[in-house]
N, C-alpha and C positions, 0 to 999 in steps of 0.2 A: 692354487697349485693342484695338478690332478692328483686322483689317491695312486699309490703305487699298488701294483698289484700284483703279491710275492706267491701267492699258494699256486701250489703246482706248476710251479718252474723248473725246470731242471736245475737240480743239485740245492735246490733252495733250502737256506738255514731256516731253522724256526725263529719265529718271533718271539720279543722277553717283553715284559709288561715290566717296564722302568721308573712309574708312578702311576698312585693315584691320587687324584685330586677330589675336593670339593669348595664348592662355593653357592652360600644363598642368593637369588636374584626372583626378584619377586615372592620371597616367603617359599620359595622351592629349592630345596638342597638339588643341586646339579653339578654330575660328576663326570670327569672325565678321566679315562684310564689312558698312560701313555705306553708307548713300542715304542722297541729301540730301536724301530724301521722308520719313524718318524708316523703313524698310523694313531690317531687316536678315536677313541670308543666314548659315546655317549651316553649317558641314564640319567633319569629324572626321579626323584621324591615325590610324591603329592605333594599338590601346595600346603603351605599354612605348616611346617613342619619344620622349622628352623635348627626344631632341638636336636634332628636327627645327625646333624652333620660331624659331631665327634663319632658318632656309633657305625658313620662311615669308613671313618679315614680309622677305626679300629680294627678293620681286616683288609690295612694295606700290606702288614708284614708278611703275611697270608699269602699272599696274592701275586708280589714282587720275584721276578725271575722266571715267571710261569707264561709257558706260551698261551694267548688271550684264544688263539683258535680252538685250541683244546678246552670247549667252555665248559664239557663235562668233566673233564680231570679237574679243574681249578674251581668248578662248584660245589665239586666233594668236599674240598677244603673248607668252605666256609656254611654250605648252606645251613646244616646242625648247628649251629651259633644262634640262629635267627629266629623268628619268632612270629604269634599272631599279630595284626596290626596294632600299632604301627611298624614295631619292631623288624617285622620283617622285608621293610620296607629299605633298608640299605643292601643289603643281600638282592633283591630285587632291581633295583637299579643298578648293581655293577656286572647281575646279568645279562641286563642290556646292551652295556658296552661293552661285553665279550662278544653279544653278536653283531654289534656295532660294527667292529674290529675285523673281527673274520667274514663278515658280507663284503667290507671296504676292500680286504687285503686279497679275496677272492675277484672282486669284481661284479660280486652279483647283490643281489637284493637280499636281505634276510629272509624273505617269505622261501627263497630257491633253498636256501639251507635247512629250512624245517619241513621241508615234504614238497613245495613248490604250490602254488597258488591254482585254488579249487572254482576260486569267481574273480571278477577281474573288475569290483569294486563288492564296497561292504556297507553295510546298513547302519547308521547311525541315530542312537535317539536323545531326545533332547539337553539333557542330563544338566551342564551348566546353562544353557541358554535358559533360564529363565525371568519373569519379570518382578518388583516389588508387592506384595499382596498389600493391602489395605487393613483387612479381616479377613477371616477364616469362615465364614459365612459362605451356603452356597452360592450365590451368586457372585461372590469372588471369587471362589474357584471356575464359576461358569466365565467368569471375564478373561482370566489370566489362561484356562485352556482356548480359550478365543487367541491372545494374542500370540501362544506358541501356535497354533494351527497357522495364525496368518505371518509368521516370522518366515525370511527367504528360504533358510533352510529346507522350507518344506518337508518336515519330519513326517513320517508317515506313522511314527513310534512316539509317544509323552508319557514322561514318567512325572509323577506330583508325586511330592510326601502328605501325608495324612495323619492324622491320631498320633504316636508318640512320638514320629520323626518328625514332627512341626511344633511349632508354637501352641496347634489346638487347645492343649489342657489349660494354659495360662488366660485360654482367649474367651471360649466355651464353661458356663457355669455350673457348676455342678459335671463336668465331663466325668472322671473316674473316680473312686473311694479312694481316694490317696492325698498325701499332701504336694501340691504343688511346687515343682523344684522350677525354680527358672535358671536357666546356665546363660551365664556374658554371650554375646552372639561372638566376639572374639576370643573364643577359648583355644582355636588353634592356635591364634598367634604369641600365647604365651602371656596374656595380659592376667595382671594382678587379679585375684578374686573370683578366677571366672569359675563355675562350676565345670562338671564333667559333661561330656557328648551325649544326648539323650537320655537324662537322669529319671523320666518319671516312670513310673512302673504301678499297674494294680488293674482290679478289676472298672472293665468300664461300668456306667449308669446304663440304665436305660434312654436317656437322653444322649448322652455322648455317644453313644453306639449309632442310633437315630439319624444323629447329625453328621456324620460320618457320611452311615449310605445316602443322606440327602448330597453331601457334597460331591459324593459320586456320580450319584444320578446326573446331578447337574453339571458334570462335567461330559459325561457320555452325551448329554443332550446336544452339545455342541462341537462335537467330536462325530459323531457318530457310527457310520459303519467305514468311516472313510480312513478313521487317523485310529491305532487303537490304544488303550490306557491300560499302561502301569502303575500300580502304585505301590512307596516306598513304605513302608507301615511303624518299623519299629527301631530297637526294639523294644520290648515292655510288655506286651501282650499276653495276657492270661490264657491259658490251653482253649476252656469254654469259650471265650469272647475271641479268640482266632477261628477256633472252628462257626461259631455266630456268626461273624464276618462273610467269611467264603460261603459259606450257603448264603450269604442274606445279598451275596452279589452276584450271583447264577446266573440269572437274568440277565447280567449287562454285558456280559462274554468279557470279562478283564483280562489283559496277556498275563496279567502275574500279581502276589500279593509278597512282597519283598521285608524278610528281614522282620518276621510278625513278632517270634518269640528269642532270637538272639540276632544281633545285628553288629554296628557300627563299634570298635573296640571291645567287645564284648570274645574273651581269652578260652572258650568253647564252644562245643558245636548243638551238643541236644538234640541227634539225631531222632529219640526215640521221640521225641515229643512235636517234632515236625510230621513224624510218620503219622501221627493221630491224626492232626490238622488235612493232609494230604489225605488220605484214607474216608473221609470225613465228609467230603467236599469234590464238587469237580470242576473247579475255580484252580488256577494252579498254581501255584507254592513255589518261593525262589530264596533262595539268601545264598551267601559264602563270601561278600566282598572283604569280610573281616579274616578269613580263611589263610593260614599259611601252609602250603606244600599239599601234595598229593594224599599224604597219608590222614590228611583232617577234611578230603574230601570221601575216603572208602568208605565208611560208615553213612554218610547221605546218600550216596549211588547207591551200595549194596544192598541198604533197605528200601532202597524207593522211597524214601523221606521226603524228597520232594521233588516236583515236575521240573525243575530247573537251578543249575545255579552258575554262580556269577562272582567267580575268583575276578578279582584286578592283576594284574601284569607287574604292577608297581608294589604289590603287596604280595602276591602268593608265593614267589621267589624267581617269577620271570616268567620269559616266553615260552620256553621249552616246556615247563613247569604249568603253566597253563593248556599248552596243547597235547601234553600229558591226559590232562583230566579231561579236557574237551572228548578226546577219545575212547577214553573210559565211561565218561556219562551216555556217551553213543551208543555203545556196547547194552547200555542196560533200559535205552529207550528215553532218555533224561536230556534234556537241552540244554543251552548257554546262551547266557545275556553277560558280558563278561560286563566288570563296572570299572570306571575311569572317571569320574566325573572330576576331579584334581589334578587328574596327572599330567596338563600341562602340555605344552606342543612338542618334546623328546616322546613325552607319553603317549599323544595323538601317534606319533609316526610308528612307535613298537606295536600298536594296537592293529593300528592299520597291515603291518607286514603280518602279524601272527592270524587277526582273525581273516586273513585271505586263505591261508591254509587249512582253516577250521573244517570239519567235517560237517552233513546238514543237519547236524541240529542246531545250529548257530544261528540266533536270532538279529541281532544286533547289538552294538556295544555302546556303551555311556559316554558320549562324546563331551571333553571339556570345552567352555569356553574358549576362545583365545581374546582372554583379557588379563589385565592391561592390554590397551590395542598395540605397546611398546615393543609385547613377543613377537610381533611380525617380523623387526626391526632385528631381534635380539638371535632368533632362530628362522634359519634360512631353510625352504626348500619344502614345505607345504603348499601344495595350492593352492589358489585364489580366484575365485571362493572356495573354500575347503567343504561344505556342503551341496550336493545340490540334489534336488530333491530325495532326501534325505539319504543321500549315497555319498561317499566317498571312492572316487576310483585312484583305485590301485597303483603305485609307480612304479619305477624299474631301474632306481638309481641304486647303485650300489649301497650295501650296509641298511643304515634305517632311511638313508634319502635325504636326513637335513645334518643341518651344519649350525655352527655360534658364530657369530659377528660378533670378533672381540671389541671393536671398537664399538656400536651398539652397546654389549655388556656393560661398559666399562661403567658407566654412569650407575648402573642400577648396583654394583658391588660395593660392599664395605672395603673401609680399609685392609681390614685383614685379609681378605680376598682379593686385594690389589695383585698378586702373582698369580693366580688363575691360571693365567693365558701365556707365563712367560717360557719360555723355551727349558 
């Protein structure tokens, strides 16, 4: 059924936001906010986040009676509730489906309502596409940057995690002076006994450090000046053996060392301690994807803390919210690599409308998977292929561009979730 499209009509009432919903499908809290125009608004969770979905539907009261186009009056209401990752990760998502709502009810694309579109496709780098390692050994890094270089996508951008954001310390003998934490590889999903996201921390060996830049090296070897490397690092990282690092990888020209001394759930920022490493070094320096709202990125930009960073959309407290900072980092000469690697095909398409508006510091963003290959099925209105060489062009459909196939859903929803979709 086409979307109706109320704004700017003559004499038009405003829209009331009548519910809000959630429901898990595929380990991703997805919500949908309803108008009593019949219009409904889309947002996604990261994956692997199940637990988030009461901490959703606790700022429906909120929320309820409030016209969805007015996305800044209705995010006054809730944003201050929210929080560093994950937490501010429901706040995030129902900003989506405010622009969801008002692209839809206007007629136009979300990118037209945030300043209107600066390129007319965006850069995406590899971020889920990955493949199984074997070891952590260089020349399994040198294979698996092999098979991302030769996957369709054609990414012209790979990011690998290294040193604390990997396996290394459990794999690698003697790696750091610390003790060995292993975490369950399913700690998002909730499972019994897993440990926390990136639990090891301390000074590296000289050995562990070593092995590091060999896996480097031998990634670059097969990358070369064609495709270029990021890597994901932490966090964990001791000030010394950050700033060791980035000098000791000069030479290989890396796009960025991500996430060295605070990173993935980790409820502050450390600006002053990023400034040393930057300062230090002229390798360049990225973190924020843990980051909620503008005001936990002023102190990274305004010292120069580091050469780039990388709010997620599903996390910082939405689009607006991101190209917010996008333009403030601009301002002071600082770039964006925004990150997404979870957030799922609702997450693909908010990513797509907002980084079209991005100003040029905008390098490229962390493109998810679409796996299960079920999401095809489930969320309508992505292209196919959604990659190609390592672009995503731009679309022009109203709101975020996709749609739910309830019937698709139905299958992947719990019981409790069984009303989802009903009227």
């Amino acid at each position: 059924m086409p979307t109706k499209h109320i704004l700017f009509s003559k004499g038009a009432r405003a829209v009331k936001i009548v519910d809000l919903r959630c429901a898990v499908i595929g380990g991703s809290p997805v919500v949908r906010v309803l108008t009593d125009e019949g219009i409904v608004g889309l947002g996604q969770v990261e994956s692997f986040k199940p637990y988030l979905k009461p901490h959703i539907l606790f700022y429906k009261p909120y929320i309820l009676g409030e016209d969805p186009t007015n996305v800044e009056r209705v995010m006054l209401k809730i944003r201050r509730l929210g929080s560093f990752k994950p937490w501010g990760a429901a706040v995030s998502a129902i900003e989506m489906a405010l622009w969801d709502i008002a692209g839809k009810a206007a007629g136009i694309p979300v990118y037209k309502l945030l300043g209107g579109k600066v390129r007319d496709s965006v850069r995406a780098y590899n971020g889920g596409v990955r493949f199984p390692m074997n070891g952590y050994t260089p020349q399994d890094y040198a294979d698996d940057a092999a098979r991302i270089k030769a996957s369709p996508e054609g990414f012209t951008i790979v990011k690998q995690p290294i040193g604390f954001h990997s396996p290394m310390p459990a794999h690698v003998p003697n790696f750091f002076y610390g003790e060995v934490q292993n975490r369950a590889p399913n700690f998002q999903r909730g499972e019994p006994n897993a440990g926390p996201p990136h639990p090891n921390r301390g000074l590296l060996t000289e050995r562990g450090l070593r092995h590091i830049v060999d896996c480097v090296a031998a990634m670059k070897a097969v990358l070369g000046d064609e495709v270029g490397l990021a890597l994901d690092c932490g966090p964990g990282w001791m000030l010394p053996d950050a700033i060791r690092l980035a000098r000791a990888l000069e030479p290989l020209h890396i796009l960025w060392l991500e996430d060295l001394i605070t990173g993935d759930y980790t409820p502050y920022v450390l600006a002053d301690l990023y400034r040393e490493v930057t300062r230090h070094a002229t390798t360049p320096i990225h973190t924020g994807e843990q980051l909620y709202l503008r005001q936990n990125f002023k102190e990274l930009i305004e010292k120069q803390a580091v050469n780039i960073v990388g709010p997620d959309p599903a996390d910082v407290g939405g689009l607006a919210e991101l190209k917010w900072i996008a333009e403030y980092a601009d301002l002071h000469g600082i770039m964006i690599a925004p990150h997404g690697v979870f957030d799922g095909p609702i997450g693909i398409a908010a990513l797509v409308q907002v980084c079209a508006t991005l100003p040029s510091n905008f390098i490229a963003f962390e493109c998810p998977a679409l796996t299960p290959a079920w999401w095809r099925d489930v969320v309508t209105g992505l292209p196919d292929p959604l990659i190609k060489n390592g672009m995503i062009e731009v679309w022009d459909r109203p709101g975020l561009g996709v749609d739910l196939n309830p019937e698709a859903a139905l299958p992947h929803l719990s019981e409790d979730d069984r009303g989802f979709f009903d009227a």
